[in-house]
Each structure stands twice: as C-alpha cells, then as structure tokens.
N, CA, C and O of each residue as an XYZ file, in Angstrom:
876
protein
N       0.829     -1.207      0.000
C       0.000      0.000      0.000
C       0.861      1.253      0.000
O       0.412      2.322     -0.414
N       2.243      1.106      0.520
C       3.037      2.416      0.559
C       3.412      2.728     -0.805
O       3.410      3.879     -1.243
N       3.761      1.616     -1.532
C       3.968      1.861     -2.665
C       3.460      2.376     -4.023
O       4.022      2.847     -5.011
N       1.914      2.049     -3.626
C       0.660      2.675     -4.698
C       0.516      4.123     -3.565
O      -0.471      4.843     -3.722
N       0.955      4.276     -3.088
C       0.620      5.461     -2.164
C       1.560      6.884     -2.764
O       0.939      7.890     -3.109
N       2.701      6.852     -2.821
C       3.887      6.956     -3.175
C       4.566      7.292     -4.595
O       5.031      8.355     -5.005
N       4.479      6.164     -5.144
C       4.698      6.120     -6.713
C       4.281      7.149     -7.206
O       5.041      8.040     -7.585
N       2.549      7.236     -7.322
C       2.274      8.678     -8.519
C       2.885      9.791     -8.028
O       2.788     10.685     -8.869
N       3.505     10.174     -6.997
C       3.811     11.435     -6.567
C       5.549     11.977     -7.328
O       6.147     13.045     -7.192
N       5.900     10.823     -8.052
C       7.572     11.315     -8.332
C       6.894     12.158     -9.783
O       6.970     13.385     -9.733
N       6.321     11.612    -10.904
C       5.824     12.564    -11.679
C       5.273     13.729    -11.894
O       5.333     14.468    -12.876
N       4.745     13.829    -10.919
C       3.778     15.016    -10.490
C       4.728     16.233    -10.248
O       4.709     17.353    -10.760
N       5.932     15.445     -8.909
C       6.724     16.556     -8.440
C       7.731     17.227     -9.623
O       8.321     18.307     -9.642
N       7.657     15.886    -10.806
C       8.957     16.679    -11.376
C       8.316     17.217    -12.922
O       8.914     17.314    -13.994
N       7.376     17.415    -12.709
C       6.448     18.021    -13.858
C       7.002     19.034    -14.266
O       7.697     19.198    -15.269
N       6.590     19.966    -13.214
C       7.121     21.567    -13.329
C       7.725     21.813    -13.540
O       7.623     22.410    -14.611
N       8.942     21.773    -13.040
C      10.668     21.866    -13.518
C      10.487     21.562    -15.207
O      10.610     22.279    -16.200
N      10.140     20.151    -15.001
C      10.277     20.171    -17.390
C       9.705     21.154    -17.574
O      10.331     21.983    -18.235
N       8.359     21.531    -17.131
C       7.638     22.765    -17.901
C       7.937     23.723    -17.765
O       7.348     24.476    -18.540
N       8.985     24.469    -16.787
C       9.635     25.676    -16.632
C      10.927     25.214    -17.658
O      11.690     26.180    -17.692
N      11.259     24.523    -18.186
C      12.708     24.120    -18.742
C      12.588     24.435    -20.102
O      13.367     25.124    -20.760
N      11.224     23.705    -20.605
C      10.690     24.059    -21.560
C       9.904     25.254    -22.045
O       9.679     25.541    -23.221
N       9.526     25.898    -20.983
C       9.045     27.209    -21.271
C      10.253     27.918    -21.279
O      10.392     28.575    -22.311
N      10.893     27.981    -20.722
C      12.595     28.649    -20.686
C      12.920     29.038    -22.385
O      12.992     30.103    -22.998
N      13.126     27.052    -22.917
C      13.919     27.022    -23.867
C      13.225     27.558    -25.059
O      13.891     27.946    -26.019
N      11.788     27.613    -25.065
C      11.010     28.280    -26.118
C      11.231     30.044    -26.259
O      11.520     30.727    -27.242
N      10.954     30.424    -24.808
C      11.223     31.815    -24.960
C      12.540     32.186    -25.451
O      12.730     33.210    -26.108
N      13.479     31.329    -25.123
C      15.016     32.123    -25.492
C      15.639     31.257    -26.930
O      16.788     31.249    -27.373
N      14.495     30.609    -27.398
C      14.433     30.663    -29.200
C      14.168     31.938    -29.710
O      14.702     32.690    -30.527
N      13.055     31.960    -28.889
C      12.039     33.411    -29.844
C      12.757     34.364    -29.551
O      12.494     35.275    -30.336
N      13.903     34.803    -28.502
C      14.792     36.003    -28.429
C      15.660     35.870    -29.644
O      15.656     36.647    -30.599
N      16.215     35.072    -29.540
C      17.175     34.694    -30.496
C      16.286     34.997    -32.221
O      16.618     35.853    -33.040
N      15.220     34.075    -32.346
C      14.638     34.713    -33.423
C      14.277     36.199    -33.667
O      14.297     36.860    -34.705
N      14.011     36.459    -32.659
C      13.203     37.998    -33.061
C      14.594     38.902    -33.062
O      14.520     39.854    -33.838
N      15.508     38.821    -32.538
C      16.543     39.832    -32.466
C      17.772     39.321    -33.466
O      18.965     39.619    -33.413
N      17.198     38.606    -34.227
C      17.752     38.650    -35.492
C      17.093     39.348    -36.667
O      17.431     40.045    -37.624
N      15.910     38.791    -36.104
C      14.827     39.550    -37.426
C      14.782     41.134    -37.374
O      14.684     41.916    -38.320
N      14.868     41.367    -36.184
C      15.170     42.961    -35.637
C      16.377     43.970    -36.421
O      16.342     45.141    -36.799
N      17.804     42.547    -36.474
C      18.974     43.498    -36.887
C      18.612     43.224    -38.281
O      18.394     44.291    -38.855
N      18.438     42.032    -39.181
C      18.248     42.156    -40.294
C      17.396     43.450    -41.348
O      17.676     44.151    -42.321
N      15.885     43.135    -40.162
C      14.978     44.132    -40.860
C      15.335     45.567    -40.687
O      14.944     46.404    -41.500
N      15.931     45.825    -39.845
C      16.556     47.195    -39.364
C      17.803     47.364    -40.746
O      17.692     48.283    -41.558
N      18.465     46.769    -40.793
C      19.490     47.088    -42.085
C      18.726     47.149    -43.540
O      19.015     47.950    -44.428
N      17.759     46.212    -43.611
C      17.313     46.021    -44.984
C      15.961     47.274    -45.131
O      15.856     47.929    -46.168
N      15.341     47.400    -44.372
C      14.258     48.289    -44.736
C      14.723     49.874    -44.097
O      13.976     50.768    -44.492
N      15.611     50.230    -43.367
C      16.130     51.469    -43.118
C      17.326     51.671    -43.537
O      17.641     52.844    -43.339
N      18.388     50.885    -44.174
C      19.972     50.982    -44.750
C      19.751     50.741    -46.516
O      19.878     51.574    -47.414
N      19.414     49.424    -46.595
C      19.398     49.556    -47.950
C      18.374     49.683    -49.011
O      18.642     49.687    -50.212
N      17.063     49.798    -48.455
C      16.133     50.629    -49.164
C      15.760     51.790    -48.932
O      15.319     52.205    -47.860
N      15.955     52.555    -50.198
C      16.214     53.768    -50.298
C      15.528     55.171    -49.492
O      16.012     56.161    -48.943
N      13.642     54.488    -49.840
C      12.909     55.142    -49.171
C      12.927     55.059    -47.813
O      12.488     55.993    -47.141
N      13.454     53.893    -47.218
C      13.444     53.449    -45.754
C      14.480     54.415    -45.045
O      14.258     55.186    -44.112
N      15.874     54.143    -45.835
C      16.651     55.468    -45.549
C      16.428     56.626    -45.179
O      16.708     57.222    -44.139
N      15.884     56.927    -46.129
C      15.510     58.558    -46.160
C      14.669     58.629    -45.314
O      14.778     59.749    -44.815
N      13.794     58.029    -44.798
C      12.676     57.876    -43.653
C      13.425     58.043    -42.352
O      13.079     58.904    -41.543
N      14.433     57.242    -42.140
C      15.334     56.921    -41.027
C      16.124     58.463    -40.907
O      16.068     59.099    -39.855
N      16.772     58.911    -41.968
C      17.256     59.742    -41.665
C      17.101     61.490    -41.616
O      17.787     62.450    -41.265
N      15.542     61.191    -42.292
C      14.684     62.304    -41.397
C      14.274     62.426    -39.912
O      14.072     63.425    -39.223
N      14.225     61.415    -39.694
C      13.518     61.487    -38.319
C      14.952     61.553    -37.413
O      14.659     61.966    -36.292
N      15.960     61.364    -37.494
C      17.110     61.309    -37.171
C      17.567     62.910    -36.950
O      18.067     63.322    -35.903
N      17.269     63.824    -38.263
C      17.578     65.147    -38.188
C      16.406     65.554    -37.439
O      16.601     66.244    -36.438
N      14.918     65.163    -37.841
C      14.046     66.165    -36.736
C      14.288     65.891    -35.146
O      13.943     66.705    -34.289
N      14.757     64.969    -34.930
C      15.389     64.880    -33.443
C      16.305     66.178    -33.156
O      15.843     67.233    -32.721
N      17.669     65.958    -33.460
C      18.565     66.426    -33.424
C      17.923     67.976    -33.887
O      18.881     68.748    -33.876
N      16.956     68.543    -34.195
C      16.543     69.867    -34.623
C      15.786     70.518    -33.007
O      15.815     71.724    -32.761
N      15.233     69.634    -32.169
C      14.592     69.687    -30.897
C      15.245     70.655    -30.383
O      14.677     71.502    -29.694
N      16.569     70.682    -30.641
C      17.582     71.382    -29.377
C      18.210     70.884    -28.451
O      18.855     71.644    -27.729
N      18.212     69.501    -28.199
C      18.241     68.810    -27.091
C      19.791     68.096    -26.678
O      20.187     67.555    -25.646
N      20.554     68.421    -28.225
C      22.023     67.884    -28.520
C      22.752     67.644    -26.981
O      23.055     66.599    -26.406
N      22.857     68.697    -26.684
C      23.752     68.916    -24.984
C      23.136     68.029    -24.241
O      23.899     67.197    -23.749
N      21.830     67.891    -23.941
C      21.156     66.682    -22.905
C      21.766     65.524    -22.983
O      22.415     64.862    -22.173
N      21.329     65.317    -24.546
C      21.849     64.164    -25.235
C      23.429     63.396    -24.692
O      23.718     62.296    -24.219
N      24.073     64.427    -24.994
C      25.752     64.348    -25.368
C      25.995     64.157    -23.577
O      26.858     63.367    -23.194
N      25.150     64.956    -22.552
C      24.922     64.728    -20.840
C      25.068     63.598    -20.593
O      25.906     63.057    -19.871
N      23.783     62.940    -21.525
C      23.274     61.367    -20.758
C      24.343     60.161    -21.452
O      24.533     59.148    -20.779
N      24.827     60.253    -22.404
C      25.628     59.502    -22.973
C      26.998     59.601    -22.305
O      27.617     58.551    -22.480
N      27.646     60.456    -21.637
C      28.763     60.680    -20.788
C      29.081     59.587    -19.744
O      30.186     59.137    -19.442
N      27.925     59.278    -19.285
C      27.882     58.520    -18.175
C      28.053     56.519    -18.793
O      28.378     55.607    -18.033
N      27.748     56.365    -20.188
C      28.070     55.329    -21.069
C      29.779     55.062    -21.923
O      30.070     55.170    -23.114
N      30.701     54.663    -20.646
C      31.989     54.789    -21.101
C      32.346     53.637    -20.829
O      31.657     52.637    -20.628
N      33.670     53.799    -20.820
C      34.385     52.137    -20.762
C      34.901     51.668    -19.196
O      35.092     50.518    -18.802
N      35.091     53.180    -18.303
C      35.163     52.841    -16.510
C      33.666     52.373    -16.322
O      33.570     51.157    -16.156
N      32.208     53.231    -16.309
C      30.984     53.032    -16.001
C      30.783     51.392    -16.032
O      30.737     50.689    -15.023
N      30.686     50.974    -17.249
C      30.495     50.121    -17.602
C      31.151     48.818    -17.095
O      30.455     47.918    -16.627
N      32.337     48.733    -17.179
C      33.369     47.856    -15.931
C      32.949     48.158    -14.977
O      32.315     47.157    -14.643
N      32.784     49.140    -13.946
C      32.713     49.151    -12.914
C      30.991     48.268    -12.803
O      30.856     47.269    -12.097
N      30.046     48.752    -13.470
C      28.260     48.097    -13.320
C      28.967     46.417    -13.781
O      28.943     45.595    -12.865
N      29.467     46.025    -14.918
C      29.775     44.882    -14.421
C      30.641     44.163    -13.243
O      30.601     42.935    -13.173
N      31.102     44.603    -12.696
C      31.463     44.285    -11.364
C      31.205     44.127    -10.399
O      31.669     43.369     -9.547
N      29.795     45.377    -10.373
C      28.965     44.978     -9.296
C      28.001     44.360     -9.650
O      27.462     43.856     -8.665
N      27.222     44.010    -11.055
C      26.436     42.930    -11.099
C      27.068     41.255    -10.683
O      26.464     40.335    -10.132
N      28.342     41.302    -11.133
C      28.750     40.174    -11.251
C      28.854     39.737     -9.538
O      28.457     38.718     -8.973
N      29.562     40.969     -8.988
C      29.458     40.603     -7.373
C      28.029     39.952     -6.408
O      27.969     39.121     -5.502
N      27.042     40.740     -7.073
C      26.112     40.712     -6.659
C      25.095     39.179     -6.938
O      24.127     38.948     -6.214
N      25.415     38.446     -7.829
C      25.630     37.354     -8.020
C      26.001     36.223     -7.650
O      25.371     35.169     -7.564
N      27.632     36.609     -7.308
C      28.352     35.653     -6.801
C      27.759     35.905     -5.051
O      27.696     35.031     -4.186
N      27.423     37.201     -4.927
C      27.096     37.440     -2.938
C      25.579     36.132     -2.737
O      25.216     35.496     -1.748
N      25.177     36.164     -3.791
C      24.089     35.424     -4.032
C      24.264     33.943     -4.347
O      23.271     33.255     -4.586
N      25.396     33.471     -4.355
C      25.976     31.862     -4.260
C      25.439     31.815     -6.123
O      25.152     30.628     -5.967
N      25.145     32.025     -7.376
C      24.827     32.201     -8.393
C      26.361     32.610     -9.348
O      26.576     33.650     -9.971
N      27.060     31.682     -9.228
C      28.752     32.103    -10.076
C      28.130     31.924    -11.424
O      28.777     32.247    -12.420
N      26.723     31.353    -11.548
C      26.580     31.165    -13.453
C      26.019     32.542    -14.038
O      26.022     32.991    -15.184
N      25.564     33.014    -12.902
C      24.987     34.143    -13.184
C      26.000     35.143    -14.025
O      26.049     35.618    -15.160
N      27.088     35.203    -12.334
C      28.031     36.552    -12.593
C      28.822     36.038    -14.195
O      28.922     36.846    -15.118
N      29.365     34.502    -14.314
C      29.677     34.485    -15.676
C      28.944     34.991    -16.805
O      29.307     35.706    -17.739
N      27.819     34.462    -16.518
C      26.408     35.424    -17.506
C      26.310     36.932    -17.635
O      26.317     37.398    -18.775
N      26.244     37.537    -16.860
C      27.034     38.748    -16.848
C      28.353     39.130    -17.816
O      28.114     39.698    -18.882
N      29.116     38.962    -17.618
C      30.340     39.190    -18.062
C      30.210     38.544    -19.617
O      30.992     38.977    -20.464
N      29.326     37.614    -19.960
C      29.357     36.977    -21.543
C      28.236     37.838    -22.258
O      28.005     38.085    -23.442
N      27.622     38.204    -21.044
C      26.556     38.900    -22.113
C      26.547     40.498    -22.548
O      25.891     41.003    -23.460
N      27.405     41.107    -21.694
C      27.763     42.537    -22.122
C      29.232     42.247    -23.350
O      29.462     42.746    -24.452
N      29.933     41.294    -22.576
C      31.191     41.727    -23.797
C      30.805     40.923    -24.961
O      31.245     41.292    -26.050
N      30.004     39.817    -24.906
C      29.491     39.323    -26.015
C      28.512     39.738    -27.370
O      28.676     39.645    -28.587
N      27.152     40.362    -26.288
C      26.843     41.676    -27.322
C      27.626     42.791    -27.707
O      27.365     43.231    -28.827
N      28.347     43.249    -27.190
C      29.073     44.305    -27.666
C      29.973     43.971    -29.338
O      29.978     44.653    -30.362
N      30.742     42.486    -28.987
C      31.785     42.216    -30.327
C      30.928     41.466    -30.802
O      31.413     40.386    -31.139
N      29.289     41.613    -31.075
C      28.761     41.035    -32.033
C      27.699     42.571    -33.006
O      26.967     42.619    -33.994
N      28.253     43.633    -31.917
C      28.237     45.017    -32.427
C      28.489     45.736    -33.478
O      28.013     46.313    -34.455
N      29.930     45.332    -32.574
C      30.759     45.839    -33.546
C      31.449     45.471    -34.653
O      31.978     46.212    -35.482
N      31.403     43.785    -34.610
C      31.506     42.747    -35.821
C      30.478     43.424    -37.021
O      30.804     43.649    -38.186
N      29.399     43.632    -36.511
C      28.042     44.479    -37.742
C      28.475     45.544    -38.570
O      28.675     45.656    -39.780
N      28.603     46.602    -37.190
C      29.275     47.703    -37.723
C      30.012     47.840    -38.625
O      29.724     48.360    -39.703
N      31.411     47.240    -38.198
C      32.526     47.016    -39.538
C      32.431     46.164    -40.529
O      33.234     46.316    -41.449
N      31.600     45.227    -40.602
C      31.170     44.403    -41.965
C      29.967     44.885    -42.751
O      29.763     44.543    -43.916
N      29.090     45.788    -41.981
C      27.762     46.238    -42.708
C      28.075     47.550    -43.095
O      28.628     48.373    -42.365
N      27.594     47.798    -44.639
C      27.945     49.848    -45.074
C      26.569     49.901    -45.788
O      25.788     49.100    -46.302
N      26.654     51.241    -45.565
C      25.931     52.000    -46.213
C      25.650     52.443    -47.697
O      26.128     53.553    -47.929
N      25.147     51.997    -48.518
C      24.777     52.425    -49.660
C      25.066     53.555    -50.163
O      24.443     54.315    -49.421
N      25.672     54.296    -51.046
C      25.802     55.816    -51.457
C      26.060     56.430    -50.179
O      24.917     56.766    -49.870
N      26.765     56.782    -49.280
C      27.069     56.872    -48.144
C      28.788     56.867    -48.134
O      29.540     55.915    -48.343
N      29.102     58.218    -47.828
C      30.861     57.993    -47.478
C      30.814     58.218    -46.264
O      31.825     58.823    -45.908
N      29.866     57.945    -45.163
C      30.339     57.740    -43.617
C      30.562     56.088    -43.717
O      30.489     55.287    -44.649
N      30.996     55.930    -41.711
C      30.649     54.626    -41.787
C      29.594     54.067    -41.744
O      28.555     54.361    -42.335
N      29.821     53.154    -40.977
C      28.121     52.312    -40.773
C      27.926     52.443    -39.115
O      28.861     52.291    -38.330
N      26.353     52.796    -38.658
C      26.604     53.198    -37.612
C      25.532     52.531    -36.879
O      24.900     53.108    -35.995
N      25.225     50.795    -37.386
C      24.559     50.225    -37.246
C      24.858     48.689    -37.032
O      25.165     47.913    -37.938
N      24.740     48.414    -35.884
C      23.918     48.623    -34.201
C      24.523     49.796    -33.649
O      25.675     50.189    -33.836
N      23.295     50.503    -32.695
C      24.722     51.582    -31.910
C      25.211     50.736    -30.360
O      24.601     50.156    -29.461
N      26.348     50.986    -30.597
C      27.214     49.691    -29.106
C      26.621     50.832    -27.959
O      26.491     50.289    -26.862
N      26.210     52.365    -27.954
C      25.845     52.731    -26.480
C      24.884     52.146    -26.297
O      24.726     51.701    -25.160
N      23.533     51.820    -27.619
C      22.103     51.317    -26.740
C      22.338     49.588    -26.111
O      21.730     49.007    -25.212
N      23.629     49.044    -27.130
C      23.967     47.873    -26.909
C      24.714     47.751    -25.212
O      24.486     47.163    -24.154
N      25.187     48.208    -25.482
C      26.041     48.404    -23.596
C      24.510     48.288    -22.322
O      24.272     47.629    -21.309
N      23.805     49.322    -23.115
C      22.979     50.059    -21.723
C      22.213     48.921    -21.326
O      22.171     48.476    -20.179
N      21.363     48.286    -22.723
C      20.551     47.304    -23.335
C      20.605     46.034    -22.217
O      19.811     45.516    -21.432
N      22.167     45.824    -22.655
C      23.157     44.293    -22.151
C      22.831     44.573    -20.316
O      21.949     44.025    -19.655
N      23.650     45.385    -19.927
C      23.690     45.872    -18.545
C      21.704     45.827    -18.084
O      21.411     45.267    -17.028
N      20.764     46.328    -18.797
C      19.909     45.951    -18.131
C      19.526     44.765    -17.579
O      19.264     44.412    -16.429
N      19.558     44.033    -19.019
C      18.965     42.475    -18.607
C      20.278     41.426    -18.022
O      20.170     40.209    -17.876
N      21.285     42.095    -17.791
C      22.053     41.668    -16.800
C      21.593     41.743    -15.518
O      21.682     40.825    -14.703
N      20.979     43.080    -15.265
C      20.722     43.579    -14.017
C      19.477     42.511    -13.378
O      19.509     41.910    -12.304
N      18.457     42.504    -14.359
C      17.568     41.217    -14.353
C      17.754     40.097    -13.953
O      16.987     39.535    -13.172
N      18.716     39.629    -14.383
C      18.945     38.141    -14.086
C      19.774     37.978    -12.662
O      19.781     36.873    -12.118
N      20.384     38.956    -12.143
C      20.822     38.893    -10.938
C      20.086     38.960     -9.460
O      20.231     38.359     -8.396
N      19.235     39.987     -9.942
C      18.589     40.631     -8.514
C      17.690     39.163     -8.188
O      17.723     38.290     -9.055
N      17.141     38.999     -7.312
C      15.984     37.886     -6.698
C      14.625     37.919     -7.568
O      14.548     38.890     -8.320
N      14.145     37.521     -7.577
C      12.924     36.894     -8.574
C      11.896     37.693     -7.944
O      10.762     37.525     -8.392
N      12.008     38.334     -7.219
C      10.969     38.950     -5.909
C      11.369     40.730     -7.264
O      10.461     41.180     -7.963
N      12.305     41.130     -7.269
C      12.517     42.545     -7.660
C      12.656     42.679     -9.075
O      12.672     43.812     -9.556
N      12.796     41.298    -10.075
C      12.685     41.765    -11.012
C      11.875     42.269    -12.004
O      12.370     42.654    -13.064
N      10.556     42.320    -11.770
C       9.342     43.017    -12.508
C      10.209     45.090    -12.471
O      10.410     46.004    -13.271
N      10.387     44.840    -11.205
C      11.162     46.574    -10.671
C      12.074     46.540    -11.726
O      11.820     47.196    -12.736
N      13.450     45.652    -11.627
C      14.538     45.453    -12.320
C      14.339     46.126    -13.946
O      14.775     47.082    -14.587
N      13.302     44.858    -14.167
C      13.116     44.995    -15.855
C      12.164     46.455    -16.017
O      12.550     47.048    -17.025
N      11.569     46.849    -15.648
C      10.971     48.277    -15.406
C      11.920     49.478    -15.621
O      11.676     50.472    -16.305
N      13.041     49.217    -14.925
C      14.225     50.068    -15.177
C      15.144     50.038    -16.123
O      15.755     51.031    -16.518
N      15.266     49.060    -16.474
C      16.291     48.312    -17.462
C      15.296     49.302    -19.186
O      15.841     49.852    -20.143
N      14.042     49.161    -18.941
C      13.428     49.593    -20.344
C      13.411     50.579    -20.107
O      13.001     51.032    -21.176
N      13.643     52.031    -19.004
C      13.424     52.769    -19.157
C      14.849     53.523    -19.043
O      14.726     54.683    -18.648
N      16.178     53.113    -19.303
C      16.889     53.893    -19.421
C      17.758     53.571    -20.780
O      18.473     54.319    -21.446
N      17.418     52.126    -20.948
C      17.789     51.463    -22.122
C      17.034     52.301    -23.237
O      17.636     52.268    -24.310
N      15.581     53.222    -23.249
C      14.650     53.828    -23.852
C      15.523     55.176    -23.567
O      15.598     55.823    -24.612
N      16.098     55.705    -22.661
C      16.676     57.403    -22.724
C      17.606     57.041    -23.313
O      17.957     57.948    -24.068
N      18.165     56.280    -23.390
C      20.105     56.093    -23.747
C      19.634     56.118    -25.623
O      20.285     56.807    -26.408
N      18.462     55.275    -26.071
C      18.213     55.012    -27.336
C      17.791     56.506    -27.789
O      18.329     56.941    -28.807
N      16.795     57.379    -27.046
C      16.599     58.390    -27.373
C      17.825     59.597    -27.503
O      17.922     60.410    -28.422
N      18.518     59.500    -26.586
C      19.238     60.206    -25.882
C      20.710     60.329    -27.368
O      21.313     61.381    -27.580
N      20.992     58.928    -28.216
C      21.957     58.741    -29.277
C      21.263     59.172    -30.549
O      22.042     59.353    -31.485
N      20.121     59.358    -30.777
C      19.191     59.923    -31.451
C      19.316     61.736    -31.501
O      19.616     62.503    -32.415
N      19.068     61.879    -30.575
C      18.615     63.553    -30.244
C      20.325     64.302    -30.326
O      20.503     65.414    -30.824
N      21.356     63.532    -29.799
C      22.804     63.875    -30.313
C      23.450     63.947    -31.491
O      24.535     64.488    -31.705
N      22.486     63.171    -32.529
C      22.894     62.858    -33.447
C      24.249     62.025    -34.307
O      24.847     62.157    -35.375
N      24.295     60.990    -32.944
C      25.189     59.876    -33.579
C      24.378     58.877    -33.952
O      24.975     58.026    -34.611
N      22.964     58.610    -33.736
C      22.671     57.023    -34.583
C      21.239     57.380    -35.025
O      20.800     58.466    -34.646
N      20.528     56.650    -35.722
C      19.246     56.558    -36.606
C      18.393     56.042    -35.578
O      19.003     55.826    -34.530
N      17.102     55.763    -35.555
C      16.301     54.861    -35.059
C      16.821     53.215    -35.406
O      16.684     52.339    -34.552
N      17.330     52.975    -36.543
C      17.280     51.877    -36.962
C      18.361     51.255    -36.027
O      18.488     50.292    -35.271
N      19.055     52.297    -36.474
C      21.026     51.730    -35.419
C      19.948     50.681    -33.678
O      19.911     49.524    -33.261
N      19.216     52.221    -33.214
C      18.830     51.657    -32.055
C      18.461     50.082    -32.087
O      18.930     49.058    -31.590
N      17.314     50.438    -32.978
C      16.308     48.859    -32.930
C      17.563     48.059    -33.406
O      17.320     46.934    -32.969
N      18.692     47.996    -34.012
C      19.250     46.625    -34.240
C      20.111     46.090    -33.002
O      20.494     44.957    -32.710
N      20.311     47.663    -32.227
C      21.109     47.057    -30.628
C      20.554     46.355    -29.923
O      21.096     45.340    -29.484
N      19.459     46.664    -29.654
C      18.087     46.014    -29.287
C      18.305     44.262    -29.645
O      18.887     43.463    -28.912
N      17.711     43.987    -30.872
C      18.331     42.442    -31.438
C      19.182     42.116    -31.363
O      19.241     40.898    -31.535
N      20.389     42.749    -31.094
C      21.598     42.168    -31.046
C      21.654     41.341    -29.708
O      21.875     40.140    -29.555
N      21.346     42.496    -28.623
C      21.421     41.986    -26.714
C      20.211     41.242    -26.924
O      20.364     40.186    -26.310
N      18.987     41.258    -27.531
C      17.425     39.754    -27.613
C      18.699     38.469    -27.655
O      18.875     37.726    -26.689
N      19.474     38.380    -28.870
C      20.091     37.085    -29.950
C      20.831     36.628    -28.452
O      20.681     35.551    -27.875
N      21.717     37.857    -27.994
C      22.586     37.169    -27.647
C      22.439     36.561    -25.518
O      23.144     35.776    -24.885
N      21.171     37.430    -25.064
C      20.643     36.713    -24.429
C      20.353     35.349    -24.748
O      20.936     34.403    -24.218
N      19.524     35.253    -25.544
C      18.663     34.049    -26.258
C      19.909     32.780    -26.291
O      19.860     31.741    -25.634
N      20.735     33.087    -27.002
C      22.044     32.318    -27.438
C      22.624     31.654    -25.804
O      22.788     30.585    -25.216
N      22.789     33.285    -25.602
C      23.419     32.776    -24.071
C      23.021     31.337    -22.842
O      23.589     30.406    -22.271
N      21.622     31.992    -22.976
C      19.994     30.893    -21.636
C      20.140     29.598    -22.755
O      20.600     28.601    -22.200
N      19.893     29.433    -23.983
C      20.244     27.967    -24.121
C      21.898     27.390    -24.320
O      22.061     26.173    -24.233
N      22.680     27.963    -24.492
C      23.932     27.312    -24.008
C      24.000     27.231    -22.561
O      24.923     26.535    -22.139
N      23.062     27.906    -21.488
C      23.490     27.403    -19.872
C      22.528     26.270    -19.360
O      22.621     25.617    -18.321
N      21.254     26.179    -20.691
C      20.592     24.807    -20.325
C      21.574     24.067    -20.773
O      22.222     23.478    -19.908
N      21.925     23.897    -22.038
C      22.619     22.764    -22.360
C      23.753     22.089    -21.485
O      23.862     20.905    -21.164
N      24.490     23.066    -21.216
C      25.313     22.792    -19.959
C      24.756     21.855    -18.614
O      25.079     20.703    -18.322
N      23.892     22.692    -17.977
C      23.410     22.123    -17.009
C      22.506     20.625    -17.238
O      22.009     20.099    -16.242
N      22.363     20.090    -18.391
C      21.539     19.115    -18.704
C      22.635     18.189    -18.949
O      22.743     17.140    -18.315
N      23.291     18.484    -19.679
C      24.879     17.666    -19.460
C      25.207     17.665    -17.738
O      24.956     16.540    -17.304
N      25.501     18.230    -17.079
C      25.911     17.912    -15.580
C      24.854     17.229    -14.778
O      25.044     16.596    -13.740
N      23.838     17.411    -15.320
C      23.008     16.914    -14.409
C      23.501     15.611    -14.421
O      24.268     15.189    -15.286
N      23.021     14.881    -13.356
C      23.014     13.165    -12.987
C      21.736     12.848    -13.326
O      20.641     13.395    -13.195
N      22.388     11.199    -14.084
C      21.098     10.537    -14.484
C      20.350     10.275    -13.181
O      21.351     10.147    -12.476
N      19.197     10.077    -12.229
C      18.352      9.448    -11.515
C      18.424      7.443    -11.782
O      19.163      7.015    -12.669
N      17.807      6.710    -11.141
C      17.965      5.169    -11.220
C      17.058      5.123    -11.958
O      16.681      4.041    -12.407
C-alpha cells in the first residue's frame, strides 16, 4: 500500500521543472529569433532601401533639430568604458554574494558578447551611397541594453518586474538620448536592441545545455 501510495507522486513533483525548462527554452528561441529579425529588418528596410533610408534619416535630423544635442551628449557621458566595468562588477558581485557564479559568468558573456557582435556588424555592414561609416547597431544602446537584462537576471525573482521596469526605461533614454545627439538613426537603435534579444537568447540555451549535461542521471 506504501507503494501505490507513493509512486504517482515522483511525476507530479517533477512536472514543473520540465515545464519551466521548456518554457525557458522556447522563450530564449524566440529572443534569439526575433533579435535577429530585428537586426536584419533594421538594415534592410532602413539601410538599404532607399525610401526606408531617407525615412530613417529624417527622423534622425528632426530629433537632433529639438535642441536637445547637450542633454543628449549629458546622458551619454555617463556610457563609457570605466561606467560600464565598474556596473559589471557589481552585477557580477552581486551574483556571486548570491551563491549564483553562473549568473556573474552570464554577466560578463553577455555585455562583452553583445558588444563584439556590435561591432563585428558595424565594420562588416555599409551603407549604400554613403561615405560615412556604418553606424549600425549603436554599441551605447547595446552596452545600456546588455547591462539591463544583466541587471535582471541577478537581482531575486521577488525585484525583477522593478529590475526589468528600469532596465526599459533607461535602455529607452540612452536610445533616445543617441538619437537627439545625433550619432545614430532609429534603426542603429532597434538593431542594438536584437543584437542583446540574440545574444541573451544564445546565451539561456547554451546554460541549459550545460546544465543538462551535468546533471546526474536518476535510477
């Protein structure tokens, strides 16, 4: 009787876990999908079609016509190469204070990882009739972008609705903010955007795969 008592309960308990594993691995396909489709469509319908261009780079000058250049050029100051080391350091700490070392590695792969998949774009993607460079992804919305949903994945499961709340709303000034200065397009933005989706996405299923490999088989 202990045993019909007993038995149905090992399935039951380990239900959830697959279905969080699997809900996991679906969502961080669809990052990966959509923030490709993001940088692609961002190059192809605002870089190399013509009208898309010219669309992009009106709205680019009526920004930059606001007045707002100096704000701009303000809020971007604070997006450098100390800032940035230093916020990864304390995400990563904050992590490890949290017994979570996959985290703080996560951290550290996912800012310098989006970044040289940035700037890999940048210098391989040009501009059509265009003697600038290419200024597409912009690496500040990519930095700010990365550092948010870094910030996400660290804090406790209790603060991150707050976390991600913040993360979109400065990741949203920093995008505005390279706009209204007049170093990047809308488009630049939206492809930084896909770049930190991909390389989240990329990231969460290489740390399942990992962990599914370490795991121990059960009898």
């Amino acid at each position: 009787m202990t045993t019909l008592a007993t038995a149905p309960t090992v399935p039951l308990l380990d239900a959830p876990p697959r279905r969080g594993r699997r809900r996991g691995t679906v969502v961080a396909v669809a990052a990966v999908l959509l923030g490709i489709a993001a940088v692609i469509g961002s190059y192809v319908v605002a870089v190399l079609d013509p009208t898309g261009r010219a669309l992009d780079d009106a709205v680019m000058r009526t920004a930059t016509d606001l007045g707002l250049r100096g704000e701009g050029l303000g809020m971007l100051e604070f997006v450098g190469i100390p800032s940035v080391a230093l916020a990864v350091v304390v995400l990563a700490g904050l992590a490890l204070a949290r017994g979570r070392g996959d985290r703080a590695l996560t951290v550290v792969a996912l800012v310098a990882g989006a970044q040289v998949v940035t700037q890999l774009l940048k210098a391989g993607l040009v501009r059509p009739d265009s003697a600038e460079d290419n200024s597409l992804p912009s690496g500040h919305v990519t930095l700010v972008a990365s550092l948010g949903v870094a910030l996400v994945l660290v804090v406790p499961r209790l603060l991150r609705p707050l976390a991600g709340l913040a993360a979109i709303a400065v990741t949203g000034l920093a995008g505005v903010a390279t706009i209204v200065a007049g170093w990047h397009r809308p488009s630049d933005v939206v492809a930084a955007l896909g770049v930190v989706a991909a390389t989240t996405g990329v990231l969460t299923l290489a740390g399942a795969l990992l962990r599914g490999r370490r795991r121990p088989r059960s009898g």
